[in-house]
C-alpha positions in Angstrom: -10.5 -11.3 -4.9 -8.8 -13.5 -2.2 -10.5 -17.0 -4.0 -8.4 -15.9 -7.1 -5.6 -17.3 -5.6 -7.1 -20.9 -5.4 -7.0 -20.7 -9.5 -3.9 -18.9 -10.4 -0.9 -20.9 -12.5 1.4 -17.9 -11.1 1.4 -15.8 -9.0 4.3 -12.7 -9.0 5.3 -10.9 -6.2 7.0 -7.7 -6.1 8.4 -5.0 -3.7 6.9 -6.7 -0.5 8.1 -9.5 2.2 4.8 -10.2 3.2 7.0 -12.3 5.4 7.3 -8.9 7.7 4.0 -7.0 6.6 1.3 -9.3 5.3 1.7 -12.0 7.3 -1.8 -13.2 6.4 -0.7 -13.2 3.1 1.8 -16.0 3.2 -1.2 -18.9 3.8 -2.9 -17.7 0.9 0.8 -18.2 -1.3 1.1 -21.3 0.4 -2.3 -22.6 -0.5 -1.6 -21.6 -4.1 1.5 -23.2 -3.9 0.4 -26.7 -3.1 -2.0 -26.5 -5.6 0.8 -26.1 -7.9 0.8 -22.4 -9.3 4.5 -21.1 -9.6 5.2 -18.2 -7.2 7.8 -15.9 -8.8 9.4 -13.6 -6.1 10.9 -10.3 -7.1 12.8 -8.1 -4.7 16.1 -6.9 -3.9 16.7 -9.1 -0.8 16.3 -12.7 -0.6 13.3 -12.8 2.2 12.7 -15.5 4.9 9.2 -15.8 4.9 8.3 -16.0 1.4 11.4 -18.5 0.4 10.8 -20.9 3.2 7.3 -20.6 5.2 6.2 -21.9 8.7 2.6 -20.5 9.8 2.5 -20.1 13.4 -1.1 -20.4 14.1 -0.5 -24.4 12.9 0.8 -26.7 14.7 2.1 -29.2 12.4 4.2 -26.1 11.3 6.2 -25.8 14.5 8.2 -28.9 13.4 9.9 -29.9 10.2 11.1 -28.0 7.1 7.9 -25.3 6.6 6.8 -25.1 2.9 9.4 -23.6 0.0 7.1 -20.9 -1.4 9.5 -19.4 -4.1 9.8 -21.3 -7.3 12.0 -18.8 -9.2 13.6 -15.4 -6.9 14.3 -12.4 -9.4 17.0 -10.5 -7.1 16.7 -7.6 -9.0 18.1 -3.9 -8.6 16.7 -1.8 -6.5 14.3 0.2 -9.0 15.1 -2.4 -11.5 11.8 -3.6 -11.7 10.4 -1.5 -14.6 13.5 -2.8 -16.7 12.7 -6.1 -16.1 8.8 -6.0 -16.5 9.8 -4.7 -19.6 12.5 -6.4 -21.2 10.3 -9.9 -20.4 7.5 -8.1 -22.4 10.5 -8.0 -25.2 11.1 -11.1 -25.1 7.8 -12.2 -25.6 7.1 -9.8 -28.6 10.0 -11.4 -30.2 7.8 -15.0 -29.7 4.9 -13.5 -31.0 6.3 -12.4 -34.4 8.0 -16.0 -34.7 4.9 -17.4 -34.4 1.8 -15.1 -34.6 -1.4 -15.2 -32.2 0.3 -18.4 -30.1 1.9 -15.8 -27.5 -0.7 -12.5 -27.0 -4.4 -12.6 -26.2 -5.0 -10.5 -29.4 -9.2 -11.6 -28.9 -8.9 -9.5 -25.8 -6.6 -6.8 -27.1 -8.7 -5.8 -29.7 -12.3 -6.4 -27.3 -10.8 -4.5 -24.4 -7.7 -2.6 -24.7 -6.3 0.6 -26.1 -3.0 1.9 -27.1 -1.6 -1.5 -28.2 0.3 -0.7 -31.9 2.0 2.4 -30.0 2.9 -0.1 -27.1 4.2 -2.6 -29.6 5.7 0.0 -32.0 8.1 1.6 -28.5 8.3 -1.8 -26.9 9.8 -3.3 -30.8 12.6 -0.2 -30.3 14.0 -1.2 -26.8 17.3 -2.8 -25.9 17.5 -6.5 -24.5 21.2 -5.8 -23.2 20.6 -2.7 -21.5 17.5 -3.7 -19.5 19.6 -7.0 -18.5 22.0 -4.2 -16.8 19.5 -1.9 -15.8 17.1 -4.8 -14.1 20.4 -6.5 -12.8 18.9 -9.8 -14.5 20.6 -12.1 -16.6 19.2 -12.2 -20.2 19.1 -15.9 -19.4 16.5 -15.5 -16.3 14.8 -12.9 -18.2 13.6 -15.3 -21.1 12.6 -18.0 -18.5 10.5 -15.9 -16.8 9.0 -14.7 -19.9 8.4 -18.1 -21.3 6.5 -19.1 -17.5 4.0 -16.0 -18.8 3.6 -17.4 -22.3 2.9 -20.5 -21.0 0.5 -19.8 -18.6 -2.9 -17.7 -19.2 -4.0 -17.1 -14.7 -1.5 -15.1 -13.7 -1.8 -12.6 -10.4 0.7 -9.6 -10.4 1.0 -8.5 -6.3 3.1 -5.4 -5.0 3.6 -3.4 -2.4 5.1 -0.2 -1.3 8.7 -1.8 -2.8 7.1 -0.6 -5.9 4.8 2.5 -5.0 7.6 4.3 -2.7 9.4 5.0 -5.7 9.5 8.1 -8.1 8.5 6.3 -11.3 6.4 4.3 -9.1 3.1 5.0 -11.5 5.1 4.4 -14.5 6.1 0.9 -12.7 2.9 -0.3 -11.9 1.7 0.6 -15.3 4.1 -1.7 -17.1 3.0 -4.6 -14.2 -0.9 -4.0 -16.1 1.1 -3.5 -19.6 2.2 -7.5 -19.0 -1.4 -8.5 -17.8 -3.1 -7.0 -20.5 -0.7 -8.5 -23.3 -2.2 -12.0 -22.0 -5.6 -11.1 -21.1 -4.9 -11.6 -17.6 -7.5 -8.7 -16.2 -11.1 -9.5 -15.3 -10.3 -13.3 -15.6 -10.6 -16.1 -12.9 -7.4 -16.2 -11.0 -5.6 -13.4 -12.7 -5.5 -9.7 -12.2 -3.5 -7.1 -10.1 -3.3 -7.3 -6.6 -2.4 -3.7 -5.0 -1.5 -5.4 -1.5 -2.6 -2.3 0.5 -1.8 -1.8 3.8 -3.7 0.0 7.6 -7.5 -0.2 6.8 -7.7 3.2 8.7 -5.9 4.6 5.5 -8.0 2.8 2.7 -11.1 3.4 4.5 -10.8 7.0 5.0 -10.0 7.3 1.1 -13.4 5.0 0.2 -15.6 7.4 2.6 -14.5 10.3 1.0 -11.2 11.6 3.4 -9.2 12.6 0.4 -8.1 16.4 -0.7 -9.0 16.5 -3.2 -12.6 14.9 -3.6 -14.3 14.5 -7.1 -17.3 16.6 -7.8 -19.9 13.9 -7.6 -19.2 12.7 -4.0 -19.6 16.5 -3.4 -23.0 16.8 -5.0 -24.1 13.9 -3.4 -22.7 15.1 0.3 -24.6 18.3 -0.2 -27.6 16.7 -1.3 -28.0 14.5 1.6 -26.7 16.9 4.3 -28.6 20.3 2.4 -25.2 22.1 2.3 -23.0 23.4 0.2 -19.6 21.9 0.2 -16.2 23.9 -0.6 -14.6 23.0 -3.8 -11.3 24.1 -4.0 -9.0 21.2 -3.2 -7.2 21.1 0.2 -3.4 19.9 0.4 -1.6 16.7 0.7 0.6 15.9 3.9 3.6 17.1 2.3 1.8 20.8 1.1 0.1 20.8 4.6 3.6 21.0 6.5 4.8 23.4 4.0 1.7 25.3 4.6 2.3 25.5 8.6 5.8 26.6 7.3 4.3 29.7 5.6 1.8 30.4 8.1 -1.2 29.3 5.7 -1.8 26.7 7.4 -2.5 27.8 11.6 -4.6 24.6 13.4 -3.2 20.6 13.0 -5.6 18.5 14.0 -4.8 14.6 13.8 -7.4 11.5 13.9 -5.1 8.9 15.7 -1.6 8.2 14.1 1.9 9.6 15.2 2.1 12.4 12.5 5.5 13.3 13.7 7.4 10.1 13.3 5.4 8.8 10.2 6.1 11.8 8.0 9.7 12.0 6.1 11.4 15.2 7.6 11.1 14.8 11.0 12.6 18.2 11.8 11.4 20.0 9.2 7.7 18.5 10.6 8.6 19.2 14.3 8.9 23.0 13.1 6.0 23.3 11.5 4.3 22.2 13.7 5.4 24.4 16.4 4.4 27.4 14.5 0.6 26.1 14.3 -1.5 28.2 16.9 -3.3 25.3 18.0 -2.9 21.4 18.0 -5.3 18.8 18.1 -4.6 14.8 18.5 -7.4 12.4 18.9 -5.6 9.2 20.5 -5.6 5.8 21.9 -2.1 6.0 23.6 0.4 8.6 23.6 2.7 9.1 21.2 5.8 11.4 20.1 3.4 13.8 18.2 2.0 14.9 21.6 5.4 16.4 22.7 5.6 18.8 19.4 3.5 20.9 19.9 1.6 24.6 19.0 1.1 27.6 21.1 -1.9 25.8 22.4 -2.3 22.1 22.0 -5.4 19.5 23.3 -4.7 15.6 23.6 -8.1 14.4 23.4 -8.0 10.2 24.2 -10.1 8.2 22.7 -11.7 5.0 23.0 -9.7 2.0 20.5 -11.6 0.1 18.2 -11.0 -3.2 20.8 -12.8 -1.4 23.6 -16.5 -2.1 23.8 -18.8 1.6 22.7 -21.2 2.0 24.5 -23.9 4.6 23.4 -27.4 5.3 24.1 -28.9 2.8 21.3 -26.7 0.1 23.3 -23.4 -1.5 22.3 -21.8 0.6 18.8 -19.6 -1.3 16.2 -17.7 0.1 13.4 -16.9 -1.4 10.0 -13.5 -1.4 8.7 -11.9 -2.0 5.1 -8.9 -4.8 3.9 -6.4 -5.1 1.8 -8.7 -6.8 -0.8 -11.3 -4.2 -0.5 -13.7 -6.0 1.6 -15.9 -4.2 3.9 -16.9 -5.6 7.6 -17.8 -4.8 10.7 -15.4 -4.4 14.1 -16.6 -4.6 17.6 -14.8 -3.8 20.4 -15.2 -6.4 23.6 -12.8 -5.3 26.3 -13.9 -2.8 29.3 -13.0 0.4 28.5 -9.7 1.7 30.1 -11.7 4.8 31.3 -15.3 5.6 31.8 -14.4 8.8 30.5 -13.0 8.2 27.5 -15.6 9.3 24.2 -15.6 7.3 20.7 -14.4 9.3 17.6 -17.8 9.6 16.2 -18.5 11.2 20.0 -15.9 13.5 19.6 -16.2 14.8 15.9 -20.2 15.5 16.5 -19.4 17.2 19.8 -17.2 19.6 17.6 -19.5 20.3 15.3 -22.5 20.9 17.5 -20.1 22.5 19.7 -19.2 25.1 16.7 -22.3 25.0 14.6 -24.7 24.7 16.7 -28.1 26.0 15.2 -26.4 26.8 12.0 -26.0 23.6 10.8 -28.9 21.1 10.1 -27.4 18.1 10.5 -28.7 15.6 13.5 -25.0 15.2 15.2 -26.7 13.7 17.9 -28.1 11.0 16.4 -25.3 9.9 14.8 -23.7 9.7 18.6 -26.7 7.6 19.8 -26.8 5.0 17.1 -24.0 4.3 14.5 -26.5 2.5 11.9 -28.2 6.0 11.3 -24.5 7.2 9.9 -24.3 4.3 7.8 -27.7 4.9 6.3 -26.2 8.4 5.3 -22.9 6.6 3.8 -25.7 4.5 1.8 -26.9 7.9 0.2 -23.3 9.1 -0.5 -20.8 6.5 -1.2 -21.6 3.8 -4.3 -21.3 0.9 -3.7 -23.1 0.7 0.1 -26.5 0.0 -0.5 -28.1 -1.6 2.1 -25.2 -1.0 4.0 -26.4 -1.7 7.5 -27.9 -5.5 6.4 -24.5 -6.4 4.4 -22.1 -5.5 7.1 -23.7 -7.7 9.5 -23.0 -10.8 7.3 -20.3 -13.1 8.1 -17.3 -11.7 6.4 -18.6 -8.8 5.1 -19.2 -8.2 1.5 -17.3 -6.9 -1.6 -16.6 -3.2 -2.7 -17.2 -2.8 -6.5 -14.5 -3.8 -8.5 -15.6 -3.1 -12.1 -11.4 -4.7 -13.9 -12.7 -8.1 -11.8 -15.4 -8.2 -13.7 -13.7 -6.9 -16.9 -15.0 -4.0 -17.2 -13.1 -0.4 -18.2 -15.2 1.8 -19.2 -14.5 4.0 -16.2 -11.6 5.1 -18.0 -11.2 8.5 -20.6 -11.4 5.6 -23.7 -13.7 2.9 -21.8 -11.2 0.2 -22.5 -8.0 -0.7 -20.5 -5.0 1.3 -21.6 -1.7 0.3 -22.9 1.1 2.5 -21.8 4.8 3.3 -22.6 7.4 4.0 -19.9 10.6 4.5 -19.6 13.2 2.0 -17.4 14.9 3.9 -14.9 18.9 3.4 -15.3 20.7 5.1 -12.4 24.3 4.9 -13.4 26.3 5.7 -9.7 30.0 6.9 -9.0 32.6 4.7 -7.7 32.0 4.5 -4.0 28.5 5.1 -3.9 25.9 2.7 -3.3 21.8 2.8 -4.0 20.1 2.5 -0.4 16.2 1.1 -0.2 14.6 1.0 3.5 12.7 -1.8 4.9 11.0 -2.4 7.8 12.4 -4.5 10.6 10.2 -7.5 12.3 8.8 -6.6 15.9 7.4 -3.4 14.4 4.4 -2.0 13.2 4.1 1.0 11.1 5.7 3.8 13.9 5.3 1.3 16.5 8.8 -0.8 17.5 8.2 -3.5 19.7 11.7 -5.3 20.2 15.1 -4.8 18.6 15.5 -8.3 17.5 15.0 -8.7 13.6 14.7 -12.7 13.6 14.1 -13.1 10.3 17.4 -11.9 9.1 19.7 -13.0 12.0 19.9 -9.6 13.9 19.2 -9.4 17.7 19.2 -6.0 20.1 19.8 -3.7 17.1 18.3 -1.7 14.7 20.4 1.2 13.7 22.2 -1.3 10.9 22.9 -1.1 7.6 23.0 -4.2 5.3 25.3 -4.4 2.8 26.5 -7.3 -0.2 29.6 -8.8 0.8 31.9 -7.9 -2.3 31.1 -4.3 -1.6 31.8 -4.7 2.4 35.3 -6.2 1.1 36.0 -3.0 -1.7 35.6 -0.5 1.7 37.3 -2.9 3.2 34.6 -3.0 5.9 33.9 -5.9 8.6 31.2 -7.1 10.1 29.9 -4.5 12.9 32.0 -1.5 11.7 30.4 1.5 12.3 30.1 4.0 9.6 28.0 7.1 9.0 26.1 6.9 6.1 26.2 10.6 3.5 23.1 11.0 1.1 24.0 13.1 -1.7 20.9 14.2 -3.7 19.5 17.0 -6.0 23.2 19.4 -4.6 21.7 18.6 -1.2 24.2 16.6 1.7 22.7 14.5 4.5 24.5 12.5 7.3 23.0 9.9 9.2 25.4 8.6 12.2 26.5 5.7 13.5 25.5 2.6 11.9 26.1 -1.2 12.3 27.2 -2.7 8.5 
């Protein structure tokens, strides 16, 4: 929970620049910084906003130096982070056979935890020297960061997509919870992982069920309460869903806000699919480039945002939305809507179904139109952890979702105790004159949405196509500042070019 950073000794950051995407973020790191827990900052590039921080909504920050929020900056590899979770878990192993029970919580290893002599028995076998060159981190800052996590039993690991974007990305965040458990650092005061997770829309959807592949309970319980009977054969990710349009398998798109188009990774391969759908459908606030690839048929159906006020019969609607630290509250539009005929989501979706269904289907669309508590008495019956939904979300700040490892409890997994796991580090060895490329998102944007070209926390104004490079390897290519060079992605026998960028 967010008051966990109030009592953390450290806090570790990795694969984010909160700086750029969680700007909220950086007051609680500066918060736990002057009450003196050491924030350790891992990440390929040196970021503005978590080495130095100013916060703009203060005054008294508009002047003067800002606060320095980085204690110790791990500029590690790009992937390297696995290799140096676990080489500083090597490290401390060798502490703990020196001197035995002063390093490990081996109380809450042995109350809570599986898997920990096969951890210990793989982690024993590995190679100090060729994580160093695998993590990119000296052996030197490797031990000091692992003596600032013997020292210290509150520690909070936070990441972000900088470690879930990758391929080993599971494997990576499993070795984050390998270090936690080793010091008992789950389901304690000011310890524990912190998934920073990102658009509520996205988190939200997942909590109420939007997934493809639901588990069998929410089904039972979705058919109890609405006296159907649900499919159960799972449905397909975004990926398999514009392969499927490919194929023809897939024939109707149908979107719930978002730009589909731009936020998906092949933009032509997207485009084509979705030109071969026979119909699509986009419910949105504003238009977008999705709207301009299009199907045989295709329906823009605006909506109203959730800063407009929703009126319905009942009177004035509000929704409730979900954070990054899974708290659940309510939203209420209150500016005039920028057309009086613009319908809410819930307006739309029900006038579908009735629409379609009509007298085959039992369900009282209608009401849930009229009067947005009567759907939330439904997600009550559904969803755990939403009893007495309607009287929670009307309390200031919301309330909790269930978070059985805060409270130290595991028994949701196959052995009911926390696991241990063993991963391999990734070591990606490249040929001369080739170069490991990560992306990361520019300031004055939002997810799809770019605002400005100026990017002024690193130094670059009016440009975005620009690649940044380390000096030493500007000076081998013999390359100088503002050269223009194409940059060639070779992958799995597969060539890509992508023209014309700033170094």
């Amino acid at each position: 929970k967010l008051d966990d950073f109030d009592h953390a000794e450290v806090v570790v950051v990795m694969g984010q620049n909160p700086g750029t995407n969680h700007p909220r973020m950086l007051s609680a790191l500066r918060k736990a910084r002057e009450t003196g827990a050491h924030i350790v900052t891992i990440n390929p590039l040196p970021e503005s906003g978590l080495m130095n921080f100013r916060d703009p909504q203060d005054p008294k920050d508009w002047v003067g130096q800002g606060t320095d929020l980085t204690t110790e900056f791990v500029q590690v590899k790009i992937n390297g982070d696995l290799a140096f979770l676990k080489a500083t878990m090597y490290v401390m192993l060798q502490e703990e056979k020196q001197h035995p029970g002063t390093v490990f919580d081996h109380e809450f290893i042995r109350g809570k935890t599986h898997g920990y002599e096969e951890f210990i028995a793989a982690l024993d076998q590995a190679d100090l020297a060729e994580l160093s060159v695998a993590s990119g981190i000296s052996i030197t800052q490797i031990a000091r960061f692992a003596q600032l996590m013997i020292e210290h039993d509150r520690v909070i690991v936070c990441w972000a997509m900088g470690l879930t974007q990758h391929k080993n990305a599971v494997a990576t965040i499993q070795e984050v919870v390998n270090l936690l458990l080793l010091k008992g650092n789950i389901g304690r005061q000011g310890a524990g992982t912190c998934p920073v997770r990102g658009h509520s829309n996205v988190q939200g959807d997942r909590t109420m069920g939007i997934w493809e592949k639901p588990d069998h309970d929410f089904l039972d319980k979705l058919d109890e309460t609405f006296a159907f009977k649900s499919p159960r054969k799972h449905g397909l990710d975004v990926v398999e869903s514009i392969a499927a349009m490919h194929e023809g398998k897939a024939s109707v798109f149908f979107g719930m806000g978002g730009n589909f188009l731009s936020a998906t990774p092949d933009t032509e391969f997207t485009a084509d699919g979705l030109r071969q759908c026979h119909l699509t459908v986009h419910v949105s606030t504003k238009p977008n480039r999705s709207h301009l690839i299009h199907g045989r048929q295709a329906l823009i159906l605006p909506c109203l945002g959730r800063s407009e006020q929703d009126h319905q019969r009942s009177g004035n609607q509000f929704v409730s939305v979900e954070n990054s630290m899974g708290v659940v509250s309510r939203s209420m539009g209150d500016l005039i809507p920028c057309s009086q005929h613009l319908l809410s989501e819930v307006a739309i979706v029900c006038g579908l179904a009735q629409a379609t269904l009509g007298s085959r289907s039992g369900v009282a669309w209608e009401d849930m139109v009229s009067d947005y508590d009567y759907i939330r008495d439904l997600i009550e019956q559904v969803v755990p952890g939403f009893s007495d939904f309607n009287r929670r979300v009307r309390q200031k700040g919301g309330f909790y979702l269930p978070n059985n490892t805060h409270e130290g409890d595991f028994r949701p997994t196959d052995t009911g105790r926390a696991n241990f796991t063993t991963n391999l580090a990734a070591h990606r060895r490249l040929a001369e004159g080739r170069y490991l490329m990560m992306t990361i998102r520019t300031h004055d944007q939002y997810n799809t949405t770019v605002y400005g070209l100026d990017d002024r926390y690193r130094g670059i104004s009016n440009e975005r196509r620009v690649v940044l490079m380390n000096p030493e390897d500007m000076a081998r290519q013999q390359l100088d500042k503002l050269d223009v060079v194409d940059l060639v992605s070779y992958f799995n026998g597969e060539t890509r070019r992508a023209e014309r960028f700033l170094v």
